[in-house]
C-alpha positions as CSV (number, residue, x, y, z in Angstrom):
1,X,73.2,94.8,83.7
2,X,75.4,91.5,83.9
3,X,73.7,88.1,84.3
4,X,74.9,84.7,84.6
5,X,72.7,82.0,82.7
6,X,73.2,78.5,81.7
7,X,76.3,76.0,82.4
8,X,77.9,78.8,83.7
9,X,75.2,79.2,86.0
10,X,75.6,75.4,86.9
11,X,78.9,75.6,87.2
12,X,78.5,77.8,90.4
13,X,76.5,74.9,91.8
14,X,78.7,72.8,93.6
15,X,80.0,75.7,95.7
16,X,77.0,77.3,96.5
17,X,76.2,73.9,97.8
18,X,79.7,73.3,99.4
19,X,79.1,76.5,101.4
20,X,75.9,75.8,102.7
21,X,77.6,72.3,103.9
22,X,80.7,73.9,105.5
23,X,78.4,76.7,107.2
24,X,76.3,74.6,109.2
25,X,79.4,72.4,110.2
26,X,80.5,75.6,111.9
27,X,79.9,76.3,115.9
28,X,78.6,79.5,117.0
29,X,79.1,80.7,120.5
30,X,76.8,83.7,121.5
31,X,75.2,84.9,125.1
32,X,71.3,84.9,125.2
33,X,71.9,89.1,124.7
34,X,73.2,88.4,121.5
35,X,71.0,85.6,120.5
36,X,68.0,88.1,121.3
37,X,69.6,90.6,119.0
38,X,69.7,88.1,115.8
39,X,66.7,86.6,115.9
40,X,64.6,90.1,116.8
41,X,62.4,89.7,113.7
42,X,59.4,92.2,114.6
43,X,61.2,94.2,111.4
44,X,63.4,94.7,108.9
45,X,66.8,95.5,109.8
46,X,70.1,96.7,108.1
47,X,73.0,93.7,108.7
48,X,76.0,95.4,108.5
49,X,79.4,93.5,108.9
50,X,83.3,93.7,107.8
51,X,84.2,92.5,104.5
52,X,86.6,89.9,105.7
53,X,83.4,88.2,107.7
54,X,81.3,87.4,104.7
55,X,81.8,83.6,104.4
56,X,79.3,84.1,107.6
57,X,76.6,86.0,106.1
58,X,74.5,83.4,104.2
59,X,74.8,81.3,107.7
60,X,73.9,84.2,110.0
61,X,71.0,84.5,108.2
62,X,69.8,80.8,107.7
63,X,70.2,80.5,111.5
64,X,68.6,83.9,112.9
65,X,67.0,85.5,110.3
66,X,64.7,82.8,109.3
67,X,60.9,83.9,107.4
68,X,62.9,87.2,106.3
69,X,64.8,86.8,103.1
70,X,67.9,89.2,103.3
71,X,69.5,91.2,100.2
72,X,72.9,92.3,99.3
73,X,74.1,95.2,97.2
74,X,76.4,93.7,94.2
75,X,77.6,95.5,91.3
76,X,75.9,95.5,88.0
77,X,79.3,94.4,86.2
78,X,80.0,91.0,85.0
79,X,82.0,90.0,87.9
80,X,79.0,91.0,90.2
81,X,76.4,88.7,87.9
82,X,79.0,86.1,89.1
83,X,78.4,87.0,92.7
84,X,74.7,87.7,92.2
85,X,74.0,83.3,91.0
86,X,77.1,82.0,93.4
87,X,74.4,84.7,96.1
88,X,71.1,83.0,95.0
89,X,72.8,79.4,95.6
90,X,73.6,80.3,98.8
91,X,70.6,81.6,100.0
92,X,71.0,85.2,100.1
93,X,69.1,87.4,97.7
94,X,70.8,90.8,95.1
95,X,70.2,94.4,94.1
96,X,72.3,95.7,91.7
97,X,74.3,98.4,91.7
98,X,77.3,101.3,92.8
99,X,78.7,98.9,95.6
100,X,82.1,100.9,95.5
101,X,80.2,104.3,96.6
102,X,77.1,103.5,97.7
103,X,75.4,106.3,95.4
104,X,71.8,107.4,94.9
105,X,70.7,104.5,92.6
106,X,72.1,101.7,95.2
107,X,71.0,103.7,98.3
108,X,67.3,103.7,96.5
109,X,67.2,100.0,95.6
110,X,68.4,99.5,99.2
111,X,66.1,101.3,100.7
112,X,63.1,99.8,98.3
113,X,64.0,96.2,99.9
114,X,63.9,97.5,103.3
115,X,60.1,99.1,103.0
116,X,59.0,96.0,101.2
117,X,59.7,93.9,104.6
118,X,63.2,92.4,103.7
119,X,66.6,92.9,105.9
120,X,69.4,94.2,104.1
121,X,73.0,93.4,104.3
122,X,76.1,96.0,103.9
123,X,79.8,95.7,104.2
124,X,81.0,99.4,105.0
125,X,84.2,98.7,104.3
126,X,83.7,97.0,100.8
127,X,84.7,96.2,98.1
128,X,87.8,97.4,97.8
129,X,88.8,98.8,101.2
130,X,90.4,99.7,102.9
131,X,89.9,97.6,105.0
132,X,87.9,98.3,108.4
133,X,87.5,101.8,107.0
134,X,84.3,102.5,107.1
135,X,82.3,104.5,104.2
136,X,80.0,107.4,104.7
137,X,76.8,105.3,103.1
138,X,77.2,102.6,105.6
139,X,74.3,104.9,107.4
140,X,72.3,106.2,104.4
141,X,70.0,103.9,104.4
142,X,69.0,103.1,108.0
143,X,68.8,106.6,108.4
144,X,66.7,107.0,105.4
145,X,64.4,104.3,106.4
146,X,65.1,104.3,110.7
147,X,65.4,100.9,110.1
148,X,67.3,99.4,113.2
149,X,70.9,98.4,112.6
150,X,72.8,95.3,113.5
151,X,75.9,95.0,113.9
152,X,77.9,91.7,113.2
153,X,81.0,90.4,115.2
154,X,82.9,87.4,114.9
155,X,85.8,85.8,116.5
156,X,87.2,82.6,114.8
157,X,88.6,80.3,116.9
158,X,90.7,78.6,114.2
159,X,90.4,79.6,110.4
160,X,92.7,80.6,107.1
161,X,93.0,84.1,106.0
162,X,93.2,85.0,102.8
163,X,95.7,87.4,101.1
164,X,93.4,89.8,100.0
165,X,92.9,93.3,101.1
166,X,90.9,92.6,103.7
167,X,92.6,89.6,104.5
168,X,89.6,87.2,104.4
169,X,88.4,85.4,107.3
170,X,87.5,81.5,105.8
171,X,86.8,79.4,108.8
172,X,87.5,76.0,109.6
173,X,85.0,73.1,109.1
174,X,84.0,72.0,112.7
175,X,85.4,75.0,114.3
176,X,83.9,77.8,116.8
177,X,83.2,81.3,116.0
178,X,82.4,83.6,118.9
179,X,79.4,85.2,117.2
180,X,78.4,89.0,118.5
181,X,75.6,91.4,117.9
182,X,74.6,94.7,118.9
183,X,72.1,96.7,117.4
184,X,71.8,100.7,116.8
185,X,68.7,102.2,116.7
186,X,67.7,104.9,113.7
187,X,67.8,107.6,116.9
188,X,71.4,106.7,117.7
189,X,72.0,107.5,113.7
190,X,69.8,110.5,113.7
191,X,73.8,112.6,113.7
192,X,75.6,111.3,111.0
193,X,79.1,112.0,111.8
194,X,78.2,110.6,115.0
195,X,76.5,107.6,114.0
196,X,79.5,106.7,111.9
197,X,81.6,106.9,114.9
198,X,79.7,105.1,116.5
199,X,79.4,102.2,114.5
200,X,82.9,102.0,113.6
201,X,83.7,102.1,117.2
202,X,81.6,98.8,117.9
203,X,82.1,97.1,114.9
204,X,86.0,97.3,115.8
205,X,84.8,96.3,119.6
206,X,83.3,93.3,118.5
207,X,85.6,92.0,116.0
208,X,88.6,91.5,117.1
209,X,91.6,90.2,114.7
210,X,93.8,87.6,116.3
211,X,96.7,88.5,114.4
């Protein structure tokens, strides 16, 4: 298991800072429904959201999710003890892992952080894509747990994409983002080919790529 100590650790520093900075510069946009839907806090929850939208998740969580620490699944290799201390700068908390297949190890440690009272965050479509295709294990571990899910949209009024393979949504300071959120409950997962479906089908719905 990778880890990041030291200077190399302070190096990450600065930008963990920078991006708490440039996310509370940024305007979210929401209808009471969806406000409702963030901040219900009576228990855990699985966040799931689209690759591309991760500059927002340290945000969404700061703003809505406040008194319940949130996790994210990173891989145990050196590049993901990078992302695990650039994570804990930002505010968001780790469990290492299979992020490319979401196997029985990661699904466990998910599932751990869920019954001990934390939410949990997923990108079904991660790490490597493709992109808005979304993975089998994306409902392995609200189903395991019938934890309720919520789903993330975001529409960016004005931002930079990146030329990744998911073509990465960075927002522009100052800007609007047209945040969305529906949650799933573990009984609308209870089929999983169905569940999938359905997810996909939403997550798409409230997403919607400008170009």
């Amino acid at each position: 298991m990778h880890k990041i100590f030291g200077w190399r650790r302070a190096a990450l520093w600065p930008f963990g800072v920078l991006l708490r900075l440039w996310g509370r510069t940024l305007r979210f946009d929401l209808t009471p429904q969806d406000l409702a839907n963030y901040t219900k806090n009576d228990k855990p929850v699985a966040i799931i959201l689209w690759h591309n939208r991760l500059f927002l998740a340290a945000e969404i969580v700061r703003r809505f999710r406040q008194g319940r620490p949130a996790y994210a699944l990173v891989s145990a290799s050196q590049d993901g003890a990078w992302l695990t201390a650039f994570f804990s700068l930002a505010g968001l908390g780790t469990v290492r892992g299979s992020s490319s297949r979401l196997g029985r190890e990661a699904a466990s440690a998910l599932v751990d952080v869920l019954r001990d009272g934390y939410d949990v965050g997923i990108t079904p479509d991660g790490p490597r894509g493709p992109c808005y295709d979304l993975k089998p294990g994306a409902v392995i571990v609200p189903r395991r747990t019938r934890a309720p899910v919520l789903l993330i949209g975001a529409e960016f009024q004005s931002a930079w994409r990146l030329k990744s393979w998911d073509r990465f949504y960075v927002p522009k300071p100052f800007s609007r983002v047209r945040m969305r959120c529906e949650m799933l409950t573990s009984e609308q997962l209870a089929d999983r080919d169905a569940g999938l479906a359905l997810m996909r089908e939403r997550l798409l719905a409230i997403n919607p790529d400008r170009d």
